[in-house]
N, C-alpha and C positions, 0 to 999 in steps of 0.2 A: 717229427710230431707236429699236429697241427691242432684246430680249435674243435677238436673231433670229440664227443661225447665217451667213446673206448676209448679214445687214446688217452683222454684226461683221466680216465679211471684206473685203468693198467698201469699210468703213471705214479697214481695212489696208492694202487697195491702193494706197486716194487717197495715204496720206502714203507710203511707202516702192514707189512702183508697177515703176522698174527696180529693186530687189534681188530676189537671186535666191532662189525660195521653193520650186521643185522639180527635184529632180534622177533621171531614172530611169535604173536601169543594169541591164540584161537580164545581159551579163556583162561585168565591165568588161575591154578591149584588144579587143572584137567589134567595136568600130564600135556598135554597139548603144545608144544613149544620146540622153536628149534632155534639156534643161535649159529651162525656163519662170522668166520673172520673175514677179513678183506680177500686172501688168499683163498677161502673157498668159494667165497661169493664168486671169484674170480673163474674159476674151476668151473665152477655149476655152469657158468653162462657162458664157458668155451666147448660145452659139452650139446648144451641148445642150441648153439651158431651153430658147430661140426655138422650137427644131426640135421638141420634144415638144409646145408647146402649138398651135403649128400645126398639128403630125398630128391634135389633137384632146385630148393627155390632159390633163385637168381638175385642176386645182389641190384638194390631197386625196386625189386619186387616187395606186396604188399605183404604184410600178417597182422590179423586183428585180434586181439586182446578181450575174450568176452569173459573175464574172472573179475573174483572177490581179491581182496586183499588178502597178498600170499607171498609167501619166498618167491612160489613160481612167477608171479608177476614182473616183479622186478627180473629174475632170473631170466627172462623171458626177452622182455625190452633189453636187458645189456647182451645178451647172445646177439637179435638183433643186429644192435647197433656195432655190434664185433665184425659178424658176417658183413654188412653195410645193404641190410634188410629192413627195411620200413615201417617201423612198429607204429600198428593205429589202436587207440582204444578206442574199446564197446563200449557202450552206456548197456548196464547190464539189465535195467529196467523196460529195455526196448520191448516189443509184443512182435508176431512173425511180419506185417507189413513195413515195422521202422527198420527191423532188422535185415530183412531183403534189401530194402534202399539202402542201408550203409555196405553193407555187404558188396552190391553192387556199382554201388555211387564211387566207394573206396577200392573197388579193385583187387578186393584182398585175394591171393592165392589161397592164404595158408590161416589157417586160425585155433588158437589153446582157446580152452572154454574149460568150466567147471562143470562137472557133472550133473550136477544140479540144473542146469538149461540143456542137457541132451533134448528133451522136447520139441523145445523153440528152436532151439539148431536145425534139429530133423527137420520142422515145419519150414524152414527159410532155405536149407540147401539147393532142393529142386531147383530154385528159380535163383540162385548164385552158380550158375556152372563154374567159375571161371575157380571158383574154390577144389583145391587140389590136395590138400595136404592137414589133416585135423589131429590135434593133439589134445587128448581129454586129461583133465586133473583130477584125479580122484574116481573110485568103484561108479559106474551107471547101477541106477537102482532096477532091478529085476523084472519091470515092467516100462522101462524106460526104451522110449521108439530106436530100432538097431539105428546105428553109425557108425561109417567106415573110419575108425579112429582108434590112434592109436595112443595106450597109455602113456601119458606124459615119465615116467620113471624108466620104461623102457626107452623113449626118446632119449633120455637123460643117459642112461645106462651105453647105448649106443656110440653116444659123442664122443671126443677125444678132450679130455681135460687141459690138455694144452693148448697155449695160441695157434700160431703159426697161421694168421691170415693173411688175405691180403691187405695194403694199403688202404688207408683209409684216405677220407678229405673232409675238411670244413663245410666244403660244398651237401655232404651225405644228408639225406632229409633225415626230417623227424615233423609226423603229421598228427595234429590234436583235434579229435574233431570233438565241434563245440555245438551250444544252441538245443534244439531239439522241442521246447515249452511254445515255440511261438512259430512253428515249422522243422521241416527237417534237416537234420543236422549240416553242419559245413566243415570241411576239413580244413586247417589253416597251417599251410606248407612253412616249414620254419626251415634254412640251413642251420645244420647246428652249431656252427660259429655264431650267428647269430640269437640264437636261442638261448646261448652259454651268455653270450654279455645282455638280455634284455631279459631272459626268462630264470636266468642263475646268478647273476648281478656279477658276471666276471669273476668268480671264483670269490668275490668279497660285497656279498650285498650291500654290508651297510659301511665297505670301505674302498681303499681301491683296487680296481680291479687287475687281475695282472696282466703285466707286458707281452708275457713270453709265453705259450702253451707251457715250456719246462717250468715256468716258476708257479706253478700251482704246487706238484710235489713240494718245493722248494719249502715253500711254504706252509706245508704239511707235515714235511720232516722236521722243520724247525721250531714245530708248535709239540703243545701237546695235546693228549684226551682229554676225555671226563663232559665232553657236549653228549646231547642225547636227545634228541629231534623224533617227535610222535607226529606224522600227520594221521588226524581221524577220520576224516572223509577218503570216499572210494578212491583208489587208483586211480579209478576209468576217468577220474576227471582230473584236467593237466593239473590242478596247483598242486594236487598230492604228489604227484610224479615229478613236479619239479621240486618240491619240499623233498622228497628225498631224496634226489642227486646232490643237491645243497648239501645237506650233511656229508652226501660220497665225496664234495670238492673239500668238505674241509677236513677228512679222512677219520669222520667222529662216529660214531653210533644210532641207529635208524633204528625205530621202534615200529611193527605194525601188528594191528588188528583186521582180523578177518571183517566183518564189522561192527559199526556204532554202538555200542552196550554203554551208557556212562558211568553206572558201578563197578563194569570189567577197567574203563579209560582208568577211572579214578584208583584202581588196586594196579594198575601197571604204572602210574604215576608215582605211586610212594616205593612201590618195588626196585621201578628199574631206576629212579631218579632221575625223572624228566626233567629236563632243561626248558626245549621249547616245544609248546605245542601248536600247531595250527587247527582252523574248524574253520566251519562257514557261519557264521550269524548267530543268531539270537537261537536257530533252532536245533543246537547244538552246546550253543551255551547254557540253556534255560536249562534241560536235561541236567546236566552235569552240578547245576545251581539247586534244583532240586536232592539230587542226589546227596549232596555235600550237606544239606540240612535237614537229612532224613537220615535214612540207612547207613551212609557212609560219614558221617558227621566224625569230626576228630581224626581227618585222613589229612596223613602228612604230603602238604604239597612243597614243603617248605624250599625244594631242589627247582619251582618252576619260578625260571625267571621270566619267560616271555609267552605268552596265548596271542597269534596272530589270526584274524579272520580277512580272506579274500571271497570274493564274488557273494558278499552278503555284509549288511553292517550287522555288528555290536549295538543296541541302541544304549543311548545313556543310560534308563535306570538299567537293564539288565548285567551290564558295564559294572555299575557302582552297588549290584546286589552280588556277582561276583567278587570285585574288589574288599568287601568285608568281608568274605570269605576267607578270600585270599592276597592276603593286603604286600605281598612281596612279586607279586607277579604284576608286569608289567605287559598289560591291556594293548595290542595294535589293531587299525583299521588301516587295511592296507586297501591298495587299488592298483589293479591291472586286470587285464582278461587276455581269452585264450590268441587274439589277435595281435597283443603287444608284450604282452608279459607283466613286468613291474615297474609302474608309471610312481607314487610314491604315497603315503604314508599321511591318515587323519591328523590332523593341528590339533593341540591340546582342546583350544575353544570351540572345535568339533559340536554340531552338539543339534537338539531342536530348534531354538533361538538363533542361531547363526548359517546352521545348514552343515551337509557333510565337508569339509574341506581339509583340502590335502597340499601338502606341501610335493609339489613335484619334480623329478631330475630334470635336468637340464635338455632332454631331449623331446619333453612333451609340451604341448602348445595347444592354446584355446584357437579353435578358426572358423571362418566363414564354411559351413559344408560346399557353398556358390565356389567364390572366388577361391577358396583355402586360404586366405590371406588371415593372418593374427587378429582377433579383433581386438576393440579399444575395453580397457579397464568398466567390469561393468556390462558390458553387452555381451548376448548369451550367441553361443557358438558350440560346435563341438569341440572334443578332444582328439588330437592327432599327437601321434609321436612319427619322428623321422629316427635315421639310420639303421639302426639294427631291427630290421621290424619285417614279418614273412613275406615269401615271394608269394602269396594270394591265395584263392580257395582252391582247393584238388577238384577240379573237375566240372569248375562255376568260372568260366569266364566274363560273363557278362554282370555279376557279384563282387568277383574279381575290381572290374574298373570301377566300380563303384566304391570300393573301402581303399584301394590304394590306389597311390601315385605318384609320380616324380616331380620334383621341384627344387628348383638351382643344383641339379645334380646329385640330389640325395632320394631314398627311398620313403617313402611316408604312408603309413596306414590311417584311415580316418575311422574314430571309433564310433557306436552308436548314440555315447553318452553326452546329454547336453551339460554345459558349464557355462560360469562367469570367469573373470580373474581378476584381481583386485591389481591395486600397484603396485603391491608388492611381491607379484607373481602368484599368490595362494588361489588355489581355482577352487570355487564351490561346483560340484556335483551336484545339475537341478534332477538327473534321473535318464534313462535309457528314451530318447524319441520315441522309440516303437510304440513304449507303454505310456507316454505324456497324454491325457487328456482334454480335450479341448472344452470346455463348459462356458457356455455362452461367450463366446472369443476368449475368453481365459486361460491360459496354459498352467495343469496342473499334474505335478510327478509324485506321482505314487509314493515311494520311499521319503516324502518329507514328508505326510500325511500319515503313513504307516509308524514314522518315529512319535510324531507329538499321540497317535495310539499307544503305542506302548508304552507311555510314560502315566501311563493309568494307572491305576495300584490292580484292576480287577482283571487287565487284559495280561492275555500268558502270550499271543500272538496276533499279527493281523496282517491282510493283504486289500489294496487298494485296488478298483478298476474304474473303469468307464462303462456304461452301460446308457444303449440309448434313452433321450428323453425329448419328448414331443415340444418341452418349451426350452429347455438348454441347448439341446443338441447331444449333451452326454451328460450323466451328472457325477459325481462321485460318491462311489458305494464301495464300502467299508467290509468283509469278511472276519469279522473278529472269533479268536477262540478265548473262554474266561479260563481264569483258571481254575481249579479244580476245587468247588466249594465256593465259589465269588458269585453273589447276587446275581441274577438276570439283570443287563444290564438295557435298558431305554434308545432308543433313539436321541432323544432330547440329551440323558444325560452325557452320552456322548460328544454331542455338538456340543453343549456347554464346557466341557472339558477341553473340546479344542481350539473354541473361537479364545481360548487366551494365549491358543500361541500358533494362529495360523488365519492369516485374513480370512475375511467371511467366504469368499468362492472355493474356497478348498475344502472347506468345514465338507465333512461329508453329509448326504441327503437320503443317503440310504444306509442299513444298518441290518446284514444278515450276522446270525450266530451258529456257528459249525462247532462239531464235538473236536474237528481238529481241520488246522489248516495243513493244505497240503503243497510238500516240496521236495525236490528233487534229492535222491540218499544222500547228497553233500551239504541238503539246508538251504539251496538257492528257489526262490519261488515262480510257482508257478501261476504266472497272471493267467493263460488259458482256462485255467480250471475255476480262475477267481471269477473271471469274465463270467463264464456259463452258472456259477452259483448263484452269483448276485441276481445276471438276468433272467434267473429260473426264478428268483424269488419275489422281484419284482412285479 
């Protein structure tokens, strides 16, 4: 056995094969629900592998993932990874031009899709030839464009429920394609050995990791249940997909929903006795803050010990309007992306006042993007992590040499995000380069502008841009959403609110109001759309 995504799971199954390791709930009191032990979970997904290498697709070869959150999803990806098949996810938001491009850009053969995009399928096929093999989930509705596709239950029905593959390797990919708000998307080649210790924290996130591929069982049979892991956000985006392998390493219980509903979230949470939940940001959590102090108010969360958010912050008030909520759950601001995995974990003093910062593993480093060399305590550089980090983008070489590289013999990805580090190692996060705005030589990042916004009592959300200006060069404008029943709010009073906790050149200079800001189904923002608001209104 080796650091193989199937093998580590198969190895799960053996010791613990009745406990229960999925639970889906469309919406819970529908009747709507299915539950999987480890041993069927296992079953389902050698019945999906069987069926795709019998139609033909070749081990290496692509298949893209264009569903909702589902059994099948998962089901899907570990057949896959059984077969030693290349699971890519769709952003299922795509329209038919992004979808032809990933379609194509990715290589995919083979693709499960929900019935519900038959449309967009049909529209993108013609110009993906290379796609061969289509598995629908769920009835096409009656006026839905024909597709040569075949029922996924029949797929399923087909398989052989037992293994019997071939070998596997550490070497076998797993590709996430990321991005998409600010161009089109990039795929970012992981070996899954590497993917298991930077994207799965070695079988022990927050401990250490194990030695021996067999000592994960080991340590699974020697533990017990009762963990119970919900990620909210979509599949299609890796940290859900890696949030729920996490739970398959530690052989505990996976919760999912079709999607985001926070009064469904909040009745699966007191139901099934959620442990830990993940989301993305403020726009996932505000939902759920509301919900708790309206309709759902007196819902038992008392089972949640930990709410983790990646590729979005938590801002402090929405943090600490949560936390009186829910005063036993224990708040994270984690940091990684789909290039590195997970780099480490917001510092308590986290905050407006000091900036986002994070305590990070031993493998991540502030550098010169120039030289890559470490900079000095204090001086702003990027983020880079070395060893365990992917072999580049699927099908962008020239992308490629630009995020990664070799240095004293180790592999090293360079991320997009700028930082400090202090002496004591703790890096503030000044915000993504792409989106840093320049205002009269000034460098200013959106997300520390967007937190000392949200710490308004009247703002529900807000996104930050640059938009040209005849005497600055760019200035900074504001996207704000209020909330619901909060005064119109001012320009001035705005700036007034911020110049106490943000030097004067950040203060924003301009001030649109939207009925609602818009983000990506996982809560990640979308600066394109903020760009084009701002300077529509300008």
């Amino acid at each position: 056995m080796e650091y193989n995504l199937a093998d580590l799971f198969e190895s799960v199954v053996d010791v613990v094969p009745h406990r229960e390791a999925l639970v889906y709930v469309d919406h819970p009191g529908t009747g709507a629900e299915r539950r999987l032990t480890y041993a069927d979970l296992d079953a389902a997904a050698n019945r999906i592998g069987h069926h795709l290498l019998d139609a033909g697709i070749r081990p290496g070869e692509h298949l893209g993932l264009h569903l909702y959150n589902g059994v099948e999803y998962l089901q899907t990806v570990l057949g896959c990874l059984k077969a030693r098949i290349v699971p890519v996810n769709v952003n299922y938001r795509y329209v038919e031009e992004e979808l032809v491009y990933l379609y194509r850009d990715a290589d995919l053969v083979a693709l499960a899709f929900d019935a519900e995009f038959t449309d967009r399928v049909a529209a993108a096929l013609p110009q993906a030839p290379g796609l061969r093999r289509m598995l629908r989930v769920g009835a096409a509705a009656p006026s839905a464009a024909p597709l040569p596709a075949l029922d996924f239950t029949e797929a399923e029905a087909a398989g052989s429920p037992r293994r019997g593959f071939p070998g596997r390797s550490g070497d076998d990919q797993f590709i996430i394609y990321t991005g998409g708000t600010t161009g089109m998307p990039k795929g970012v080649m992981w070996r899954q050995e590497d993917l298991f210790f930077s994207g799965l924290g070695g079988g022990a996130p927050t401990g250490e990791p194990v030695r021996t591929p067999a000592e994960l069982a080991e340590r699974v049979a020697a533990g017990g249940e009762g963990i119970t892991f919900f990620p909210t956000p979509p599949l299609m985006h890796g940290t859900s997909t890696l949030t729920a392998f996490i739970g398959f390493n530690f052989g505990q219980r996976v919760v999912l929903h079709r999607k985001f509903a926070p009064v469904e979230v909040l009745r699966t949470v007191e139901r099934e006795r959620v442990s830990s939940m993940s989301l993305v940001g403020d726009a996932m959590l505000l939902p759920l803050i509301d919900a708790l102090s309206g309709p759902m108010k007196g819902t038992d969360c008392s089972s949640l010990f930990s709410v983790s958010s990646s590729g979005a912050i938590m801002s402090d008030t929405v943090r600490a309007r949560f936390q009186e909520l829910v005063p036993n759950a224990l708040l994270l601001n984690n940091f990684g992306s789909s290039e590195s995995g997970f780099n480490g974990t917001a510092t308590g003093d986290s905050g407006p006042e000091r900036g986002f910062r994070i305590r990070v593993n031993s493998r991540t480093r502030v550098v010169d993007p120039v030289t890559r060399e470490p900079v000095a305590a204090g001086q702003p550089g990027r983020i880079a992590q070395r060893g365990h980090v992917p072999l580049g983008y699927y099908n962008d070489p020239a992308k490629t040499a630009e995020t990664f590289f070799r240095k004293d013999g180790e592999r090293w990805v360079l991320l997009g995000d700028m930082a400090t580090v202090d002496e004591e190692g703790v890096v503030t996060v000044l915000g993504r380069g792409s989106q840093c705005i320049n205002t009269g030589g000034e460098k200013v990042y959106p997300e520390e502008v967007e937190q000392a916004l949200k710490a308004h009592p009247d703002v529900y959300d807000a996104l930050v841009a640059g938009v040209p200006d005849a005497t600055w060069g760019n200035r900074v404008a504001a996207v704000v959403q209020l909330r619901e029943g909060a005064p119109r709010l001012s320009l001035e009073e705005v700036q007034a609110h911020c110049r106490s906790r943000l030097a004067g050149y950040k203060v924003p200079r301009q001030l649109v109001l939207t009925d609602a800001v818009r983000r990506s189904p996982s809560g990640k923002a979308d600066y394109r759309w903020a760009r084009e608001v701002a300077a529509g209104a300008g």
